[in-house]
N, C-alpha and C positions, 0 to 999 in steps of 0.2 A: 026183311030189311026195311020195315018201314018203322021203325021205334025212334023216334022222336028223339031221344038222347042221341042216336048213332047215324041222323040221314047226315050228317055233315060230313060222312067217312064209312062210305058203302064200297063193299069189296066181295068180289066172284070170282074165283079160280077151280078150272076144274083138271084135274091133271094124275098122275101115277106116285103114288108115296114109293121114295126111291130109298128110306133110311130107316134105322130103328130109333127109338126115342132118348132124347139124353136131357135128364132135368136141368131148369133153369131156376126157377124160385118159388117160392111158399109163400102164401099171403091166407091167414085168415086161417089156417089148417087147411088149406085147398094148393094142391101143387100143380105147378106147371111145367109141361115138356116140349121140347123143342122137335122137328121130324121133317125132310126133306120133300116138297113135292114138282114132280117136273109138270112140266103149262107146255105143250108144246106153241110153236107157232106157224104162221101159214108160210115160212117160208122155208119149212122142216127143219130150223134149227128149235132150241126147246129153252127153256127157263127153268132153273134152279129155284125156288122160291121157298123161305123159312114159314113154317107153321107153327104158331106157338098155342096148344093144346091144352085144356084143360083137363085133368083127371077124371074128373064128374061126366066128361061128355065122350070120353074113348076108353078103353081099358088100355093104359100105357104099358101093360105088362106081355101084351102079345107082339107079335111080329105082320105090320101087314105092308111088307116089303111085296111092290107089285099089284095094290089094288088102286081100283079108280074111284076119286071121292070130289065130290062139287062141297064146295066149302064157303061160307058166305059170314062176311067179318069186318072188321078194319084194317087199314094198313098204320102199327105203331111203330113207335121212336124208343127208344132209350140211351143214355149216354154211360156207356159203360170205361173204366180208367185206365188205360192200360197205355204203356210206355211212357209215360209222364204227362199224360195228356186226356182229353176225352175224346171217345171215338162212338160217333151215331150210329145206332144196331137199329134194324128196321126186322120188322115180320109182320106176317099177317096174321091178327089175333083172331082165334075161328070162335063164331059164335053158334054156329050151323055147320055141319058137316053130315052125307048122304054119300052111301056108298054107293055106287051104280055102276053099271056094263056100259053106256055109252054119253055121249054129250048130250043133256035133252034139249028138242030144237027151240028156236028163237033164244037158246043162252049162247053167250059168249066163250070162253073159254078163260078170259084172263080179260076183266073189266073191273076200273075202280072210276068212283066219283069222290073228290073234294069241294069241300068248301072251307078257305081259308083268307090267312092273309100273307100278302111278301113280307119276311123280313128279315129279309138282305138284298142288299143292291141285285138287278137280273145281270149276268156275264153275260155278254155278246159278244159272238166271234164268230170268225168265219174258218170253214176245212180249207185245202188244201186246193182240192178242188171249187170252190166257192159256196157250198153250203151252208148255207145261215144255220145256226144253233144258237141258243140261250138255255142258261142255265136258270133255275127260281129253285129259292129254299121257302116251302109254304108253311106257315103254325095253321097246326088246324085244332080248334078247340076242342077240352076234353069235358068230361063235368068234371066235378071238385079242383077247377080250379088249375089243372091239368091241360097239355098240349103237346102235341105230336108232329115235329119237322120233319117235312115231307122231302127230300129233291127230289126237283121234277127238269127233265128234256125235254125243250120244244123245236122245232125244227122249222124250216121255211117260213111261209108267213106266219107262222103261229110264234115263232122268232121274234123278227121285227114286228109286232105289235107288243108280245111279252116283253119288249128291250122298254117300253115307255112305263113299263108299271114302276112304283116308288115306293119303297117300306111304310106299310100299313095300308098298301092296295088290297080291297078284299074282291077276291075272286073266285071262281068257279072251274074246273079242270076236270074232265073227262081223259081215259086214257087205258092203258095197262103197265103195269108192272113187269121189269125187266130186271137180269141178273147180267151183270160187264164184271168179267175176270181185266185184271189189271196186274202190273208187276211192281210192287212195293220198293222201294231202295232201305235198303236195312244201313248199309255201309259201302264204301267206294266202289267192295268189289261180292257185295249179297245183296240178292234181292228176292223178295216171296211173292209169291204168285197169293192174292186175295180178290174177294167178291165184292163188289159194289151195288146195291140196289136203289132204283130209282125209277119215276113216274116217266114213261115214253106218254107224251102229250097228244092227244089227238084234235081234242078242242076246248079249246077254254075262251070265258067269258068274265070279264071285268064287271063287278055290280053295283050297279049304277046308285049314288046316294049312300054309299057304304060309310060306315062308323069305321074311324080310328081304332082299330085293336089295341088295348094295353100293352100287345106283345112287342110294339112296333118301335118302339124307345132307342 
């Protein structure tokens, strides 16, 4: 993960492929699949996390429902059209993937780093309870010209500091990656149970003397 093109969007998930593969798209004669993997978390609930797999780096034709793989990549965007509208598809593009029997020590289990810009306004609000939360949609630069929106969750003080950032803040965000089931409204009286994926915050850093992103407009 240190290749110059990708430190700006470093990503480590190590968890159990819980799906068999379903293609997504072709580029170049080179295909790609999609496949399920869960991240557990230390409070024994788990994460659902998309893996978008390249051909050349797995054999998509087998089945490895059940094994455990450390997987080291980006987390991408795409805006795919559906119901009259566009809707942001996130996964984590693997670059590296290593099958293994256990977690090895000093990794993580589910860490990613950013470096981007805000843009969109941060949402600040409070729970129920009084919990600070803010919401940030981060671009994070691609090469050719390309960039990948991020949501990201921050919580307590990481909140109220994120509530002062302003479109074309460029900043820094440590964290991991989380799966929220949610209930869709289709019509008055249906609604579908869908996945939402986005950045749980742990620490982030405003960087100091940053450039205006083109993204920021």
């Amino acid at each position: 993960m240190t290749d110059k093109v990708i430190e700006n969007n470093q990503v480590i998930i190590v968890g159990e492929i819980t799906s068999g593969f379903t293609f997504s798209h072709e580029i170049f004669g080179e295909g790609f699949y999609m496949v399920d993997v869960k991240v557990e978390r230390l409070s024994e609930s788990s994460d659902i996390i998309p893996l978008m797999v390249s051909e050349r780096l797995m054999d998509v034709s087998c089945d490895y429902t059940g094994q455990n793989i450390m997987v080291s990549g980006q987390f991408r965007s795409y805006n795919r059209h559906e119901e009259r509208k566009n809707k942001l598809v996130l996964s984590v593009f693997a670059r590296e993937i290593e099958f293994i029997d256990e977690t090895p020590e000093n990794v993580k289990s589910n860490q990613i780093y950013l470096d981007g810009y805000i843009c969109k306004e941060p949402i600040y609000r409070k729970t129920p309870l009084g919990r600070e939360i803010a919401d940030l949609l981060l671009a994070v630069n691609r090469p050719y010209g390309k960039s990948d929106y991020i949501p990201c969750i921050c919580w307590g003080r990481n909140a109220r500091y994120a509530n002062n950032f302003h479109v074309g803040t460029r900043c820094e965000i440590w964290g991991r990656i989380q799966s929220r089931e949610y209930m869709k409204k289709l019509s008055e009286d249906q609604a579908e149970r869908r996945v939402a994926y986005e950045v749980s915050v742990s620490k982030l850093e405003l960087l100091e003397g940053y450039e205006e992103s083109p993204l920021h407009a």
